[in-house]
Every structure is written in C-alpha cells, then in structure tokens.
C-alpha positions, 0 to 999 in steps of 0.5 A: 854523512854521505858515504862516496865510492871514486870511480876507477880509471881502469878497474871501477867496475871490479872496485864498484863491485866490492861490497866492502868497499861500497860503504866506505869514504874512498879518496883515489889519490896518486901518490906516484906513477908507475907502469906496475904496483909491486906489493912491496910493504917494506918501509926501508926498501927504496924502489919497489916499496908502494908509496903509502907505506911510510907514514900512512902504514907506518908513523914517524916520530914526530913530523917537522913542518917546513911551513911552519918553521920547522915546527914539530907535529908529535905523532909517536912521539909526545916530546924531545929535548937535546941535552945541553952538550948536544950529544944526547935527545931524549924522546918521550913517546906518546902513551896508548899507541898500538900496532894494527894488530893490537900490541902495545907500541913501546920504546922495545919498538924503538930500539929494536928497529935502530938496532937493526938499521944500524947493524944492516947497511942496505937499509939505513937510508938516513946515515945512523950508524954514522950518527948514533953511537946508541940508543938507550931505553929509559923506560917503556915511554922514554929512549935516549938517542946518543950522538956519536958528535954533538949536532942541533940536526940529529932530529931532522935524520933520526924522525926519517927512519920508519918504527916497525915492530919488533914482534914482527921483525925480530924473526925476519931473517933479512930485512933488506928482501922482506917484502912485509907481506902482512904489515904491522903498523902504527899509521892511519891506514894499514889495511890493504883491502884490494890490491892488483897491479893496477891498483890497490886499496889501502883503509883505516887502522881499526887500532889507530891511537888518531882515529877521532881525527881520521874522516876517510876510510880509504886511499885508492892508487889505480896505476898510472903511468906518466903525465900524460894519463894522469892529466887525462884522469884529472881532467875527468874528475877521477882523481881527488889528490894528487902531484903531477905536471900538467901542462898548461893547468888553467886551461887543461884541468882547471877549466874542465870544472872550475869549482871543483879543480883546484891546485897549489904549487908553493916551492920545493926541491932543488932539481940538479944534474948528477954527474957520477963521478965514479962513472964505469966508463973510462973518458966519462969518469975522467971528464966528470972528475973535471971542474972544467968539464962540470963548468962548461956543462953547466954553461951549456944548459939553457935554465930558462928553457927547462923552466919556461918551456919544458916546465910551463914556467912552473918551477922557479929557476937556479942560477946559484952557483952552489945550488943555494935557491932563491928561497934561501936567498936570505942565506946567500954568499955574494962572493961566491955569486961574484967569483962562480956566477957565470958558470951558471949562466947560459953561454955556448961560446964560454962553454966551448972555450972551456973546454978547449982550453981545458984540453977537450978536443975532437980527435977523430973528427966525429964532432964530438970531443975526447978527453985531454987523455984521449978517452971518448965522451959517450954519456947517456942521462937518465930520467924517469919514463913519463915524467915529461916536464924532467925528459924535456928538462934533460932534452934540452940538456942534450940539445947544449951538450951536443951544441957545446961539442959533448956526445950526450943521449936521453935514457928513460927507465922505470922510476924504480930502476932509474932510483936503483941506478942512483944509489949503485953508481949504475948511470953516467948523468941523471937528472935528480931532485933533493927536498928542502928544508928549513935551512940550506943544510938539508939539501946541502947535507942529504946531498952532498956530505961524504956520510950520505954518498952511496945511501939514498938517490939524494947521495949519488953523485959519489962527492967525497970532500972532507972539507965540505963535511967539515963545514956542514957539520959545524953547522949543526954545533952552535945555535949563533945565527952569525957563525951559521951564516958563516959557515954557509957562505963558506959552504957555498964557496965550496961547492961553488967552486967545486960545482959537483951537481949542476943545478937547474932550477927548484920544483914547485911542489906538484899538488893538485886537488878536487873538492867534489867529494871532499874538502879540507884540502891544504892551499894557499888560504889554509897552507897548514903543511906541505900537501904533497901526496908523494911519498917523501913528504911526511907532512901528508899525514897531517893533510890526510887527517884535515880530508872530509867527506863531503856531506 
C-alpha cells in the first residue's frame, strides 16, 4: 500500500515537514470554512467546536440512514427496541468498545452523559430533558431510555447526542465552557497530532473497537474561509473530500482534471428565511408577528432567482407553502397548495397590496413603510461570511424586500457568531437550513415545535404554537400510515396558514470528491449514505471507513 502525504494549502511545508505525519495515509478534507480553527473538542458546544468532534472522535449510538430508508447502521449500540406501549427503548450496547484511553465504554457512560445533558440546559441540544423521564441501567451492556410520552421518533433524537466518558467528565466542573483539551473518545480518529489556527491534523484511535474497517490514518482540515478559496484549492487538486458551492462545477473543478474531480449533489436541506419573531426591535418584531407581513415577504422573494442564479441551478426550488419540499411531495396536502399556494409565488404587486391593506405605510416618506402602529421597519438579514451562493440568495432577498417597500440590508458574521445569533434571538432575519429526514416530521419537528425553540439554529424563529405541537407529537404515536398522512396535512395546514419561516428552496447536498489519492468515495453508482463531510451528517462516519489509499 502506498502511504500518501496531501500536500497543504498554507501550511505544506511545516505538515510535509513532520516526520509522523510522513508515513501516514492523510485524506485533507474540508468539513467546514472558517476564518480560524479554535481548539475547541467539546462535542455539546455549537459554535466554536472543531467540526470532526462529533461522530469522528466521538461515535453515536447507532447512525440512521436516510438513504436507506432510515435504516439503523449500529456503532456503540448493538440493537434497540420499543416496548409495545412506546413509552420505554431498550438499547443494547455493543461488547469490547473502549475509549481512546483504554477504559472500558459501558452503560455508566451512557448514563452519566444523559444525566448531565439533561440537568444542563445550555447544552441539550436535542430536547432530552423534554423527552426522557429517565434513564435506566440494566446492566453493563443494557440501558433503558423512558419516555416521558409514548413516541415512534425518540430514537432519531436520542442518537444525536454524543456519549462522553464518564471518567473524564464526572469531574468537569462546567460542561457548557469546557473546551475538552485532552479528548477521550470512542470514534475512529481521536487523536489530534497537529493543530494550529490554520490547520490541524486529527488521526486514528489506536483503541478503535473498528479499526479493521479503518484504511486511512488521518484527516487534515487546513482553514478556508469561503467559496471562493475552496474552489481555488479544488480546482488544484488539494482537497480529497469536501461540500462546498462551486460555481459552474463542470467547467471550474471538473475540468481541471476530468479523471480524478468528481462530484454528487443528491437532495438536502430545506433552506428557509427565519424571521425572529422576538426581534429586540420594536417595528421589527411587530411586523415579524404579521402573517401579512411574512406573506408579503414571501411573495417578494424571487425563488428562482436564488435557485437559478445565485445557486447555478443546483438547488431545487420551494414553493410549498409550508415548506414541505418536493422530496416529500408523496406527503402533500393539496388544500393547503390550494388555499396558501400563492404566497409563495413571486409577485410584487400582490406583495405591496398586502401590505398596504394590512396597514404598512410609508409615513415619513423615505420609501419605506412603517408599521400599522407606526414603528420603523429597519431589518438587517444574516448570512454566514463566504458562503456565496446564501449571500447571493439573501441579496436578492433585499432586492424584493426594498422593491416591495421593506427597508432590508445584507449582514455577513462569521459562521459561528451568525450560529450564535441564531440560538440567542440576536438577529432580525436570517437565512438558515434545517436537515431532512425520512419523513417530513424531522424538518417539521427540529423546527418549528415549541420543545425546540431557543435550543439549536434549527429552533430560532421563536414559534410557539401549541396546536402545531400537538399535531407533531401525534405523529410519533401511531404506526397507521393513513393517520400519518392525516396528521401531516394538517400540519401542513398550520403552517401554511401561519408561514412562520418562509421557505426558499432545498439544498443539494454539497460533495465534491478527488480519486487521485483515494477511492471508495459514495456517488450516484455507490449511493451507500449521505457523503457529506459537514459536520451535521452523522452518516460521514460510514463514508470515512469505505476510503482507501490508493495503491
């Protein structure tokens, strides 16, 4: 087997310089485009945490695979079953795992990481302290998760949250600033051999109960901040996995070297503007709580402008009023296309008659309306630094928001302050995606029930509406596939009335690959999981383990 050094973006001569590193299988990825790595190994935290924490240093339960139907891939766990009531799951853990350190990973592990999620608020991310009354040892292989209501969906949350070990963190005194200097993990790579702002090196678990599987040593991340460099290194050969937007792929990375740059863009993330509808100012959070107001600027959003020229045609665009997407068109309610349809349509006339007979005007004639109390509209939208094809989305987004009468501005943070905003209420608008599922309910759930507003990015339109999470918790309490299709419609009537994110269109999901130094890459002829490197994909841990060197 030829042992393969990638060469670096910024930094190749200290990395080609480091003997440990020389004799190792290194695939450089780019999981994520930052201006700076912060080392930051705390798998709960939401912003600064390095993005190959979870799932590569620390692995979940068991994966769900959305290309499969949501088949479960078991990693720490072995097998789960639901008690007949649905009240209860029973998770059997698999035997021999250790941590990188050489304990014996056990249901003490499992326990104590639940225990602390769900007595620490800032960091249960997933809802647990909602959803779990208990949790319950059986014995060293066997926990008992109880529900505090019967739900077919418990599964899908309770596998999000990382397992840490408890003989690291019973004596962490605050696990919401811990930064985790010295993981402990049960992953395939916990090993951090190189790390500097602008790049770091994580390798192989000597401890991994997979290793057979594992054919790489490594994963380099060299910081890159936007699209743009991240085209530039692709299109040089530097990068081996990756998800970003190129523009105009074909002809920018693809033909720079035809046999090796290849690329797979299968369906994703709804992507959706989040009006916050506890906005700190005054006119903004008065129209933002108007479904006149959220209708018209639905109706001034030009979709296939986003899709076709901020996003080169790659995303597929979304004109269900509820946000449902075409993936799950199976699932549609037509009365709700019917009666809400035309909200979502591009209509600049229809926008600026909704306002106005809503009561928006312009007062001081600056060209931009007031409030129908007479507050000033001033809305800033935010979008992460870089990515290119989202600030062109929220740019035409301004463009009809000012055409339509509505005094709107791009704002461009950092990826982790933008997140941070998110999740604080610290924003008036925001561009924002919410991953799929098997079913509609994920995006549905993790979006907009009251359990989850103020928890994660995906929560941070501030929506409380007890009759929407009513319905979604139905859902999860029968297996009838005709009372599921019932209850959806009416969940789609909802928020097709109520429209409290407007949405745009569906990300592809961003993957690009290079087969010079490795091969075993997912694609449309071997579409075994998703393939995204990005660190919400808990499925890239079954692409790591299918890489190869190339011999």
């Amino acid at each position: 087997m030829k042992k393969t050094v990638i060469a670096g973006l910024m930094t190749s001569a200290s990395l080609m310089a480091t003997p440990v590193m020389a004799e190792k299988s290194v695939v450089t990825a780019l999981p994520e485009q930052v201006t700076v790595w912060v080392e930051n190994y705390n798998p709960f935290n939401q912003t600064t945490v390095l993005p190959t924490v979870e799932h590569f240093m620390y692995e979940p339960l068991l994966i769900f695979n959305r290309m499969d139907g949501g088949k479960p891939v078991f990693r720490l766990a072995s097998d789960f079953s639901y008690a007949d009531d649905l009240k209860s799951i029973d998770v059997t853990l698999r035997d021999g795992v250790e941590w990188s350190d050489g304990e014996v990973f056990d249901a003490d592990d499992v326990l104590a990481t639940f225990a602390m999620v769900m007595k620490t608020p800032a960091i249960d991310n997933q809802g647990m302290a909602k959803v779990l009354a208990s949790v319950e040892k059986i014995d060293a292989q066997n926990v008992r998760f109880h529900l505090n209501t019967a739900s077919n969906q418990a599964m899908f949350q309770i596998v999000r949250v990382p397992i840490v070990a408890e003989h690291i963190w019973s004596s962490v005194d605050d696990p919401v600033t811990f930064t985790n200097p010295n993981p402990v993990g049960t992953g395939a790579l916990t090993t951090v051999e190189r790390f500097t702002p602008q790049e770091y090196v994580q390798c192989r678990n000597e401890n991994y109960w997979d290793a057979a599987s594992l054919k790489v040593d490594c994963l380099r991340m060299p910081q890159i901040a936007n699209n743009d460099q991240a085209l530039a290194a692709a299109a040089n050969g530097e990068l081996d996995w990756m998800g970003s937007f190129l523009p105009d792929i074909e002809n920018t990375y693809v033909s720079k070297d035809p046999e090796n740059h290849k690329y797979w863009l299968p369906g994703g993330s709804l992507v959706a503007f989040y009006l916050n509808l506890e906005s700190k100012d005054a006119g903004n959070k008065e129209a933002f709580n108007d479904v006149n107001f959220r209708r018209a600027v639905s109706m001034a959003f030009d979709r296939e402008a986003m899709v076709e020229i901020a996003g080169y045609g790659y995303p597929t665009i979304n004109q269900y009023p509820s946000g449902l997407g075409a993936s799950f068109h199976a699932w549609n309610d037509e009365a709700t296309e019917d009666k809400f349809g035309g909200y979502t349509q591009y209509n600049m006339d229809a926008a600026k008659a909704q306002l106005a007979d809503a009561g928006f005007k312009d007062i001081d004639g600056d060209g931009f309306i007031e409030t129908p109390g007479g507050q000033p509209i001033s809305i800033d939208i935010i979008v992460p630094n870089g990515w290119t094809d989202w600030v062109n989305s929220v740019q035409i987004a301004v463009e009809g928001m000012n055409a339509a009468g509505i005094k709107a501005n791009v704002a461009t943070p950092e990826a982790a302050v933008w997140t941070d905003k998110l999740i604080n209420a610290d924003y008036d608008v925001a561009i924002n995606a919410i991953s799929v599922g098997a079913t509609p309910y994920n995006q549905f759930e993790r979006g907009l029930h009251e359990r989850n507003q103020g928890k994660t990015r995906f929560g941070a339109a501030r929506y409380y509406n007890e009759a929407l999470s009513e319905k979604l918790d139905a859902f999860t309490q029968t297996v009838d596939a005709e009372k599921q299709q019932m209850i959806m419609g009416e969940v789609q009537q909802i928020l097709g009335e109520e429209m409290p994110i407007l949405p745009v269109f569906n990300n592809p999901i961003w993957y690009q690959y290079n087969t010079k130094r490795f091969t075993g890459f997912f694609n449309a002829d071997n579409p075994v999981a998703s393939p995204a490197v990005h660190k919400t994909n808990p499925a890239r841990v079954l692409h790591l383990l299918s890489l190869r060197p190339v011999e």
